[in-house]
N, C-alpha and C positions, 0 to 999 in steps of 0.2 A: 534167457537172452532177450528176447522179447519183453519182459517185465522192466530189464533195467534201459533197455532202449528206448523204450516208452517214459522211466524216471528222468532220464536227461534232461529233455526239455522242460518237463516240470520246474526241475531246479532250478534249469536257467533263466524259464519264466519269475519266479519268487525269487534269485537273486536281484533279478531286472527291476522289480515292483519294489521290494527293499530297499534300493538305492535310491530313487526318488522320494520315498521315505525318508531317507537318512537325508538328504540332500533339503529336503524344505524344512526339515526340523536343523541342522544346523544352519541353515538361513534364518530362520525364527532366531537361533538363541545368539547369532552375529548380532542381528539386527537389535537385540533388545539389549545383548550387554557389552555394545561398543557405544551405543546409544542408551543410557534404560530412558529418558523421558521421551522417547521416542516410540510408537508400536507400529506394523505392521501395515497398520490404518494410517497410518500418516503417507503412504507411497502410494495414494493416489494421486489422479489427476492436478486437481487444482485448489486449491487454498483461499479460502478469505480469513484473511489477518483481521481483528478487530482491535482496534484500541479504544478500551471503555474503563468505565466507570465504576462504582458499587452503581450508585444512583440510576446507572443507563437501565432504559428495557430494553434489550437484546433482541427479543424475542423475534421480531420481525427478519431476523437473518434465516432463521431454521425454517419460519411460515413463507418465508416468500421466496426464497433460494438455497430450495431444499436439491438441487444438484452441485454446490460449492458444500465442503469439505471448510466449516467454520471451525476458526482458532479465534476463540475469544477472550483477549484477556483482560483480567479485568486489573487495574495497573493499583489502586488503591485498597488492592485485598491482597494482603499478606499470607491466607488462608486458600483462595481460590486456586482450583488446579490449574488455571494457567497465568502466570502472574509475573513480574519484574522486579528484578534486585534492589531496586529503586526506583521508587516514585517519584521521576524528575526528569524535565524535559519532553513532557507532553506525550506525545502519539512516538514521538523516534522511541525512545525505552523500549516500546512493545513491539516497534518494527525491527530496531539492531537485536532485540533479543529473539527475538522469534528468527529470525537471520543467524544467528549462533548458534541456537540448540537446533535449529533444524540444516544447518551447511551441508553435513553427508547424506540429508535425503530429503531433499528437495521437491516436489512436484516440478511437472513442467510451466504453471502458471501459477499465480500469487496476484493478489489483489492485495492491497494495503488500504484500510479504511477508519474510519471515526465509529464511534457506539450508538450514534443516532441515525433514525432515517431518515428527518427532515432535518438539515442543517441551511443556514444562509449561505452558504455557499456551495451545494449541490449546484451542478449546473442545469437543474432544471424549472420548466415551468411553475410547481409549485415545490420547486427544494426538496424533492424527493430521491432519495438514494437509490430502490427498489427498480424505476426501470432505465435508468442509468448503466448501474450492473450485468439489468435483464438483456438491453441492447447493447451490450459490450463482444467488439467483435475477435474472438481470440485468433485468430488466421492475422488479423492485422498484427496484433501483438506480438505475435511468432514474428512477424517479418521485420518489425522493430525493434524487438526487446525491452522496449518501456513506452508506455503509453500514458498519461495523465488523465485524470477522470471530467477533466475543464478545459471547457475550451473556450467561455470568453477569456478575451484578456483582463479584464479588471477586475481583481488586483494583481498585479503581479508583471505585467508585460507591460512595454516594451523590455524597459528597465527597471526593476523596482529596488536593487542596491551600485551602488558605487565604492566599491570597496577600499578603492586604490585614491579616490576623490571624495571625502563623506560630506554631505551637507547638513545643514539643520532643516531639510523643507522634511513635513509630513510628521505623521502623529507619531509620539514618544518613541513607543517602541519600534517602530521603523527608523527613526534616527540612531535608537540606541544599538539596533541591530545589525546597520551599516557598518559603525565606528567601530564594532565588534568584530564583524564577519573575518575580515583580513587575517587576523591573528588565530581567529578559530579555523579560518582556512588549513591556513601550515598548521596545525596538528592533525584536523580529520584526514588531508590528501597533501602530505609532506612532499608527495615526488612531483606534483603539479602546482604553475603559475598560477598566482593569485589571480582572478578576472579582473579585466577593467570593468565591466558590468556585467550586473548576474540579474535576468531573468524568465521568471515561468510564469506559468496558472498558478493560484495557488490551491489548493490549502492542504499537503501533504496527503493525499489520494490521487493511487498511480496502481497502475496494473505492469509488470513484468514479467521476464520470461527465469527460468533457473539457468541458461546459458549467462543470460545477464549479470546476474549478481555474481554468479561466479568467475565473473572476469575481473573482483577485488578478492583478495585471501582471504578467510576465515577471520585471520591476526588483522585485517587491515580494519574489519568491522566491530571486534573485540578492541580497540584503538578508538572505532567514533567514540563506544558506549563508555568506553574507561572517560573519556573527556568529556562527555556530559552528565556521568557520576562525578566528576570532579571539581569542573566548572564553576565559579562565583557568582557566574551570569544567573540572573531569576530565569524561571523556566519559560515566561513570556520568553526572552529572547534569545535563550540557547534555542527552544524549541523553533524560533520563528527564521533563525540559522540553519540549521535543520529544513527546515519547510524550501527554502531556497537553494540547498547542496544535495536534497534528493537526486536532482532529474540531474546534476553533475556527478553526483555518487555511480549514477546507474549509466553511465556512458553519455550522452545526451553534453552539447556545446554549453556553456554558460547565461547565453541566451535561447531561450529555447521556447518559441513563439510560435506555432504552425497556423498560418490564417483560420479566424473561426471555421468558417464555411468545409474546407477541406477537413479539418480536426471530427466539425458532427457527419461529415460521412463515411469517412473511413472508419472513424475509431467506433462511430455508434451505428449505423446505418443511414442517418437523416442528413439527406442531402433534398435537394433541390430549393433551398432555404433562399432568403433573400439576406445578403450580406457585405458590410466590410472586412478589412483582415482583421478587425479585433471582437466584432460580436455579429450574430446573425438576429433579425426580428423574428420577436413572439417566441424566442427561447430563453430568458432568462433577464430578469431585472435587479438590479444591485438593492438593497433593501437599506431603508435607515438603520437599522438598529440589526444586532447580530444575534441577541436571543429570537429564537422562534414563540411568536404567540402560544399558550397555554389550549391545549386543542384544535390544535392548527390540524390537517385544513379546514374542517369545519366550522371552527372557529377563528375570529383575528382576519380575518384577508378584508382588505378596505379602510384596514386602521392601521395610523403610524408608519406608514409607508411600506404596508406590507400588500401588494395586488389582492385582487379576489381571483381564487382559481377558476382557471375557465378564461381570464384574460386573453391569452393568447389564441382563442379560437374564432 
C-alpha cells in the first residue's frame, strides 16, 4: 500500500511535466505550419525592417544595434532569404511585404528603415542612422503608435501635396506625384476622403507600434502591395506616394507636422535645442545633392555643400 501511495504522485508529477511538453511543442509546430516563413525567433520584442539593396553594406545593423531583431531584405535578390515579389516601388514592397507575412506575429515594435547608414536625409548632424535609432525612445511610441524618424520639416511639411488642387510648382516628381496621389488614394484607403493636403517628414522611415498596424486588415495591406505590383506609375512616384500615405496608412491626420523642438525630445531624448516649429539649430542641414560622398564622414564634408562633421558643436 505504501509503494503505490508513494507511485501516485510520481505519475501525477510526469503527467504534469508531459504536458508542458506537449503544450510548447504544439505551439512550435502551430507557429511554424500556419506560418512556415515564420519561426519562433520572429516573437520577439522588436523588429528592424530593412529595405536594401544587393549593393547595400548592411553590416552596420548587426554591429551597431545588436539588441533589434533585423529583417533585412534585400528587394533586388530574387535568391536572398528575405526578399519581395517584386522589385517595385522602392522601400513600400519590403515594408507591405514584411507587414503580410508577418500580420499573426507581430512584435510589439517595428522600425522601418532604408539599407544605408549615412543617407541625406537622416535627421542628423552628419546623416547618421546609428544614433537616431540608438536614441529612439520606445515608451513614446507605445503612447503614439507611430512615430517618424524626422523631425525637421524640410521636405515634406507644411504641405508637400495637394491632391484635390495639383500645381506645376517643384521638381518633376513632386508634380508628377501630386496629380497622381488622388487616384492612388481611392485604391490604397477606398473608405477614406481624399485630403485637401497631405503632409509629413519625409523619407519613409517611421517606428510603430503592432497595435497600430493592426488597426488596417491584413487584406487592406495585401490591396496597397496588389496596387503597387500593378501600377504604371515609375517607381520614382508610386514610391514617393507611398512615402506620403505612410503616416496616414498608420492612423496619424493628413497633415502631420509635430513642431521640430517637441519631435527631438520626445521621440529622441534632445531637448533643450534652440528652435522654430519647422527645424531646431546645429541638428541637421539640408545638403545640395542627395548621394552621400564616397567615404563620407571621413571624407567629402566641406565640399559640395555637404558640412564638415563637427559643425554643430
Amino acid at each position: 500500500m505504501a509503494n503505490r501511495a508513494f507511485r501516485a504522485p510520481i505519475r501525477l508529477l510526469s503527467l504534469f511535466f508531459a504536458s508542458i511538453l506537449l503544450y510548447y511543442c504544439l505551439r512550435s509546430f502551430l507557429i511554424s505550419s500556419t506560418s512556415p516563413s515564420i519561426s519562433s525567433s520572429d516573437l520577439l520584442f522588436k523588429h528592424l525592417v530593412v529595405a536594401s539593396l544587393k549593393s547595400d553594406n548592411t553590416s552596420w545593423v548587426g554591429e551597431h544595434l545588436p539588441d533589434w531583431q533585423a529583417k533585412v531584405y534585400v528587394a533586388d535578390d530574387p535568391k536572398a532569404q528575405l526578399t519581395v515579389p517584386l522589385n517595385k516601388g522602392r522601400e513600400s514592397m519590403v515594408y507591405l511585404t514584411y507587414i503580410i507575412d508577418h500580420y499573426n506575429h507581430l512584435p510589439d515594435y517595428m522600425v522601418f528603415i532604408h539599407g544605408l547608414r549615412y543617407q541625406w536625409h537622416n535627421d542628423d548632424p552628419i546623416y547618421d542612422g546609428v544614433p537616431i535609432l540608438r536614441n529612439l525612445r520606445l515608451p513614446y511610441v507605445k503612447s503614439v503608435g507611430y512615430a517618424p524618424l524626422r523631425c525637421t520639416w524640410v521636405p515634406g511639411c507644411p504641405a508637400e501635396l495637394h491632391p484635390l488642387n495639383p500645381t506645376e510648382k517643384g521638381l518633376p516628381t513632386r508634380v508628377a506625384a501630386e496629380r497622381a496621389y488622388a487616384s492612388a488614394f481611392k485604391t490604397l484607403l477606398p473608405n477614406e476622403s481624399v485630403p485637401k493636403e497631405v503632409g509629413a517628414t519625409c523619407s519613409s522611415q517611421f517606428a510603430v507600434t503592432r497595435e497600430r498596424v493592426r488597426r488596417r486588415r491584413k487584406s487592406d495591406y495585401e490591396r496597397m502591395r496588389r496596387w503597387l505590383m500593378n501600377t504604371d506609375l515609375e517607381d520614382e512616384i508610386s514610391g514617393r506616394i507611398m512615402e506620403y500615405a505612410w503616416h496616414i496608412i498608420m492612423g496619424m491626420s493628413p497633415v502631420y507636422c509635430p513642431p521640430a523642438g517637441e519631435c527631438y525630445c520626445i521621440t529622441f531624448g534632445i531637448c533643450k535645442l534652440n528652435c522654430n516649429a519647422a527645424r531646431c539649430d546645429k541638428r541637421y542641414v539640408l545638403p545640395t545633392y542627395a548621394q552621400i560622398p564616397n567615404g563620407w564622414p571621413e571624407h567629402g564634408g566641406g565640399e559640395n555643400g555637404w558640412p564638415t562633421p563637427g559643425w554643430n558643436e
